[in-house]
C-alpha positions as CSV (number, residue, x, y, z in Angstrom):
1,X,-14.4,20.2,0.3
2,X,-13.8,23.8,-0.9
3,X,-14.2,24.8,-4.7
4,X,-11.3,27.1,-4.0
5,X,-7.4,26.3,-5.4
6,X,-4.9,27.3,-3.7
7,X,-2.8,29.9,-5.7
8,X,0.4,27.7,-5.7
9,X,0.8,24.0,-5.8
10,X,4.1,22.5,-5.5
11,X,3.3,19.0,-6.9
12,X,0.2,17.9,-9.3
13,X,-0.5,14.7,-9.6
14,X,-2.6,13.4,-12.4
15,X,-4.2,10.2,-12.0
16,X,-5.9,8.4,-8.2
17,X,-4.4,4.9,-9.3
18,X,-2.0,2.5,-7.6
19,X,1.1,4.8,-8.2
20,X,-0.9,8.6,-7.9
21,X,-2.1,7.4,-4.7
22,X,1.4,5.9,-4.0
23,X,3.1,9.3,-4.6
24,X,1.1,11.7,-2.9
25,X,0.7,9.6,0.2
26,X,4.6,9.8,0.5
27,X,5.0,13.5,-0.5
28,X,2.4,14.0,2.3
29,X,5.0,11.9,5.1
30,X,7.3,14.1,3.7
31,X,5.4,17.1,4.5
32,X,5.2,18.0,0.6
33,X,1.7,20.0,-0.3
34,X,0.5,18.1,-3.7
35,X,-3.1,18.1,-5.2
36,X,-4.4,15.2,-6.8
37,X,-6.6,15.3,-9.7
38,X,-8.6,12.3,-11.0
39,X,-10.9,12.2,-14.4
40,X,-13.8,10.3,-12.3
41,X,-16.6,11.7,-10.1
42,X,-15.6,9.1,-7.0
43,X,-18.1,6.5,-8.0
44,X,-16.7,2.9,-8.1
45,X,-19.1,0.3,-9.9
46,X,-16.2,-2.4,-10.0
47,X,-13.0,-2.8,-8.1
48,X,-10.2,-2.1,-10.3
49,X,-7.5,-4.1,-8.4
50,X,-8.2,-7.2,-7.5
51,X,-5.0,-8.6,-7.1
52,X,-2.0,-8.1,-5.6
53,X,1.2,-9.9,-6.5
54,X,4.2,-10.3,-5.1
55,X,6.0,-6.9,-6.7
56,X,3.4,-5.1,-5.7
57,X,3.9,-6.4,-1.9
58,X,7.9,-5.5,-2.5
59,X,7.5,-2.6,-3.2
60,X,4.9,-2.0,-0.6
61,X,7.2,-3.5,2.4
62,X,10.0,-0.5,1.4
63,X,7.7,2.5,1.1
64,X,5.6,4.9,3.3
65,X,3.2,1.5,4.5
66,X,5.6,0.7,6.8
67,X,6.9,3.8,8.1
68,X,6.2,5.2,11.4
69,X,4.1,8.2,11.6
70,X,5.8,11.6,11.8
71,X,5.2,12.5,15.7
């Protein structure tokens, strides 16, 4: 990883949860630059979703997890 920004970013996300992740995984498909920030040095001592219910898995069947890759 380089301790270099880029000068411009078009998107910043704040936050690596469920719906940070979420966003900048689709603005990537969609060929949208983003940077995503997150308070936390990487270091998971517990998992922080253990469940998934059946929203989640809704709105998870409509998004980028089922799309095909861009060729």
């Amino acid at each position: 990883m380089t301790d270099k920004l880029p000068d411009r970013i078009p998107v910043l996300i704040v936050g690596g949860g469920p719906v940070g992740l979420g966003l900048a995984a689709d603005l990537g498909w969609r060929g949208i630059d983003c940077l995503l920030v997150e308070q936390g040095d990487g270091t998971i001592y517990h998992p922080r979703a253990n469940t998934v219910n059946s929203r989640t898995m809704e709105f998870c069947d409509g998004t980028i997890y089922h799309r095909a890759p861009i060729p």
